[in-house]
C-alpha positions as CSV (number, residue, x, y, z in Angstrom):
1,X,100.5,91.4,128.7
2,X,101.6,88.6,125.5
3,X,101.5,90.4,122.6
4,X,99.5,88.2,120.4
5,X,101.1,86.2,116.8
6,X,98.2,86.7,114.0
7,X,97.9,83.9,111.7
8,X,98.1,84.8,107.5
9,X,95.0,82.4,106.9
10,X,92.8,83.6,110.2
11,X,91.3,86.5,110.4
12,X,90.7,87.6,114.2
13,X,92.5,89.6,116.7
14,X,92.8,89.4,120.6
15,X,90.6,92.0,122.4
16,X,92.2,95.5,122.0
17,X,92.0,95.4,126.3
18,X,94.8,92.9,125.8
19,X,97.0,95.5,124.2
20,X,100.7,96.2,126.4
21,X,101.0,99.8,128.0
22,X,102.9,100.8,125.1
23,X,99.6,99.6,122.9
24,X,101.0,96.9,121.3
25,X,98.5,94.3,120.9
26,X,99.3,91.6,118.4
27,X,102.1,91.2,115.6
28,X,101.8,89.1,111.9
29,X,98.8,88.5,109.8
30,X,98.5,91.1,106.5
31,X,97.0,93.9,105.0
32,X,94.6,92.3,103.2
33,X,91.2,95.1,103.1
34,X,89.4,92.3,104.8
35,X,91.5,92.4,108.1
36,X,92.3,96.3,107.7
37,X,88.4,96.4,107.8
38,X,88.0,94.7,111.0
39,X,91.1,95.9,112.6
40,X,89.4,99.4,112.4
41,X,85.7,98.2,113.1
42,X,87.2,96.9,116.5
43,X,89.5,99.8,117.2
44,X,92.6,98.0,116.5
45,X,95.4,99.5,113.6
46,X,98.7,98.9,111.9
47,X,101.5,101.4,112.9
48,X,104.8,99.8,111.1
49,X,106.2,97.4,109.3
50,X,109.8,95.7,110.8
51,X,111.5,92.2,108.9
52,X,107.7,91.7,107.1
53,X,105.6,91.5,110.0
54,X,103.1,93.9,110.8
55,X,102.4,95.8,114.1
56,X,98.9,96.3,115.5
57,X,98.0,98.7,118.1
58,X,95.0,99.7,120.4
59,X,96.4,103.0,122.5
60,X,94.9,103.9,126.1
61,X,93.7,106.2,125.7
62,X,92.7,106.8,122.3
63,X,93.3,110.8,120.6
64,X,90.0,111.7,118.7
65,X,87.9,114.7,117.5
66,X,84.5,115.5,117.6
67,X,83.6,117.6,114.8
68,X,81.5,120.0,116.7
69,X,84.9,120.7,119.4
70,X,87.2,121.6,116.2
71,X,88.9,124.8,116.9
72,X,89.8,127.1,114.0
73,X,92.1,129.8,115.1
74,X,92.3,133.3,113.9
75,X,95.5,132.9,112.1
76,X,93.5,129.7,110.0
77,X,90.2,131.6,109.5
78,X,92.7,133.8,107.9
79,X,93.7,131.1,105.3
80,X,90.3,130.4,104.4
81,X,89.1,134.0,104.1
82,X,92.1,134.6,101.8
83,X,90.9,131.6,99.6
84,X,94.8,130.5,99.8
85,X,94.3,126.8,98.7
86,X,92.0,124.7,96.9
87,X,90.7,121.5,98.0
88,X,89.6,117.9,96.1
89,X,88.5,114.6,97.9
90,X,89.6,111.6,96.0
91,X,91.2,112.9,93.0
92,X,94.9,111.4,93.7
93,X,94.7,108.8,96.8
94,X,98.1,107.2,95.7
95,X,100.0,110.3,95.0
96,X,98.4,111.6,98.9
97,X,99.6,108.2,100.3
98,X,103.1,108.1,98.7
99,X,104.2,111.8,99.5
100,X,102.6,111.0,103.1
101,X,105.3,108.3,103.0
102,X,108.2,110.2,101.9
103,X,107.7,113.5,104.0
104,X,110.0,113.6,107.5
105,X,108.6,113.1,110.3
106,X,109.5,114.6,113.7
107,X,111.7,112.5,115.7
108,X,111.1,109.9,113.0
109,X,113.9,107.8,111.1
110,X,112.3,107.3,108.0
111,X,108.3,106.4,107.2
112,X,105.9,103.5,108.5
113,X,104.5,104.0,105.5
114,X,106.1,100.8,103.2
115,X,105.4,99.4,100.0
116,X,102.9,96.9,101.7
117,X,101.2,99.7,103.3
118,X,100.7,101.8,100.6
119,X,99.3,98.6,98.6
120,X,96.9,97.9,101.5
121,X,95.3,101.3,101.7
122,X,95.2,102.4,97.7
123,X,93.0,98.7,97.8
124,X,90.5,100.2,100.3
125,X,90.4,103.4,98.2
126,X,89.5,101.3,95.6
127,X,86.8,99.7,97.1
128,X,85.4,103.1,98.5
129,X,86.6,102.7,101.8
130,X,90.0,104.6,102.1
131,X,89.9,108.5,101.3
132,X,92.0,111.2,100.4
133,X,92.0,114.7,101.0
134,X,94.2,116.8,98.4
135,X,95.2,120.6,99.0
136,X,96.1,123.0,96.1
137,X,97.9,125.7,95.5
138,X,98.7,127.1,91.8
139,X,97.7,123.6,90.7
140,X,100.1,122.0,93.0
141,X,99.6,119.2,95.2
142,X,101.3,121.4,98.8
143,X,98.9,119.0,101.5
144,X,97.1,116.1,102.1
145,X,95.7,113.6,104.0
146,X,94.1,110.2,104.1
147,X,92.3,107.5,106.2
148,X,89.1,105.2,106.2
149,X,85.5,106.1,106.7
150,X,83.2,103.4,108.9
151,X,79.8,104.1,109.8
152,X,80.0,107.6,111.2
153,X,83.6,107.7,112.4
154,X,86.5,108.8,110.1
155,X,90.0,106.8,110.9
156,X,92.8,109.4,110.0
157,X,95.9,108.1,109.2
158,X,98.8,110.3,107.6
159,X,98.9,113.9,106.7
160,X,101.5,116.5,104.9
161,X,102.8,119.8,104.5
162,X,104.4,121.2,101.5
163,X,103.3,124.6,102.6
164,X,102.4,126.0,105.8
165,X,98.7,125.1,107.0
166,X,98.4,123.7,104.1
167,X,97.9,120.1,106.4
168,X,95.7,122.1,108.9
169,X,93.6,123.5,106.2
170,X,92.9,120.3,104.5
171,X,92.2,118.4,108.1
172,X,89.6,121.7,108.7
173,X,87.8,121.1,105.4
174,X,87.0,117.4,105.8
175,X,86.0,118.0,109.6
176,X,83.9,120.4,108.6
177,X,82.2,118.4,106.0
178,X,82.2,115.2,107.9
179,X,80.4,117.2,110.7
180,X,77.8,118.5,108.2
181,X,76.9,114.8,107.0
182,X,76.5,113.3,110.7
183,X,79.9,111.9,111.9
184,X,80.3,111.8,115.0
185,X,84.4,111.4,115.1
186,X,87.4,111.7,113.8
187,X,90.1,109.5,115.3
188,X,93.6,110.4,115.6
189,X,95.0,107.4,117.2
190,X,98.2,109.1,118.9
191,X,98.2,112.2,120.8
192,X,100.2,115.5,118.4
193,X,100.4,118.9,119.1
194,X,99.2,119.8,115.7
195,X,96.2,117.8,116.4
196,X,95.5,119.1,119.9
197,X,95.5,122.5,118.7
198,X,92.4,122.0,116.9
199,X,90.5,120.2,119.4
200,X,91.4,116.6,118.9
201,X,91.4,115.2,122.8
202,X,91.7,112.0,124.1
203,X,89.6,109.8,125.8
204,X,89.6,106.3,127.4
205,X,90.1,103.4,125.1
206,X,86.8,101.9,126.9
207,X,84.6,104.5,125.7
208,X,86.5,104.8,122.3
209,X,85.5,100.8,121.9
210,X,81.7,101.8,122.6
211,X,81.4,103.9,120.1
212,X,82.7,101.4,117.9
213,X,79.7,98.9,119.3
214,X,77.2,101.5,118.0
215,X,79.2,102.3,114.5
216,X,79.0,99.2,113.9
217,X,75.2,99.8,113.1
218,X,75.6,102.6,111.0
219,X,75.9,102.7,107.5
220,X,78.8,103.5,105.7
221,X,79.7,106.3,103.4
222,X,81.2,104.0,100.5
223,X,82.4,105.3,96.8
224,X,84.5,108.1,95.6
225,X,84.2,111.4,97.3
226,X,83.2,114.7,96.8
227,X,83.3,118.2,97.4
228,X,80.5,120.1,96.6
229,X,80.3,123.8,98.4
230,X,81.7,122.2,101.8
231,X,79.4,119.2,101.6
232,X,80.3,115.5,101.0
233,X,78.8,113.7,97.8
234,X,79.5,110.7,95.9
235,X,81.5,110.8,92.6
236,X,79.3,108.1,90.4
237,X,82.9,107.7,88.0
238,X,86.3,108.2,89.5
């Protein structure tokens, strides 16, 4: 398969069944929220940055989770019962994004997160698009998360640790609430363990794209979250 050049000034991307093995479909263009918004309406994302040009991808399959599958294990329910962390939606996007960034990544040299993306991302927060999930401890920031919420599907993108399940605690608290306000997914892109262990699973990128056909009818959850005894709200100031 070509992998497809993306024009600055156009905004349009090949069909995500046009994407190499690998999932590489197309290379250029920006992160302008306009084409971040339609990469993720048609089930297409940017994984890295290399000599200013920006890679898109469209895996086969495609790693998700259904709210209802998520799997809390003993150890986690233990977390929660201990009331070890607090949690915040949308209190510190940038700060989430950034220490996303500069955390180490398994068999990783260095972060996909650059400059450009962070820019790209904290734009959609500000719009009511992107979304953060902050973990506490002792006032803290120790875990986070963030992606983009479309329709009913939630696009995860980055997650970290400062202390352990402090990620996994924060993923099981928006999961929970998404599920309680009607998702109907949470999509994980790439296949990880620490995913799979709480249900994520993957499917074909066919049925991942008609989902997407019927999100596309759906209306969006847009403005600052909240969290508001496990259920999402809208902040009406940020």
């Amino acid at each position: 398969m070509p992998v497809y050049w993306l024009n600055e000034h156009e905004l349009s991307f090949p069909h995500p069944a046009m994407a190499e093995p690998s999932g590489l479909l197309a290379v250029g263009g920006d992160l302008s929220p306009e084409r971040l918004v339609l990469a993720y309406r048609n089930g297409i994302f940017p994984w890295f940055e290399a000599e200013e040009n920006f890679y898109w991808y469209s895996p086969d399959p495609r790693f998700v989770l259904f709210p209802k599958e998520l799997k809390v294990h003993k150890s986690m329910r233990s977390v929660f019962n201990q009331g070890k962390f607090e949690y915040s939606l949308d209190t510190c996007f940038e700060d989430v994004i950034r220490t996303c960034a500069e955390s180490p990544r398994n068999a990783q040299d260095g972060s996909w997160i650059s400059e450009a993306f962070i820019e790209g991302y904290t734009e959609l927060h500000r719009q009511g698009i992107a979304h953060s999930v902050e973990v506490w401890s002792g006032g803290k920031l120790v875990g986070g998360l963030y992606g983009l919420s479309l329709g009913r599907i939630f696009f995860g993108e980055s997650m970290f640790a400062h202390q352990a399940n402090a990620s996994k605690a924060g993923f099981i608290t928006l999961v929970r609430a998404l599920k309680a306000a009607g998702f109907w997914m949470v999509d994980c892109q790439q296949q990880t363990q620490h995913l799979q262990s709480l249900g994520a699973r993957s499917i074909p990128r066919e049925l991942f794209l008609d989902y997407l056909v019927k999100n596309a009818y759906e209306r969006s959850l847009v403005g600052f979250w909240d969290l508001q005894a496990g259920q999402l709200t809208l902040r009406t100031e940020h």
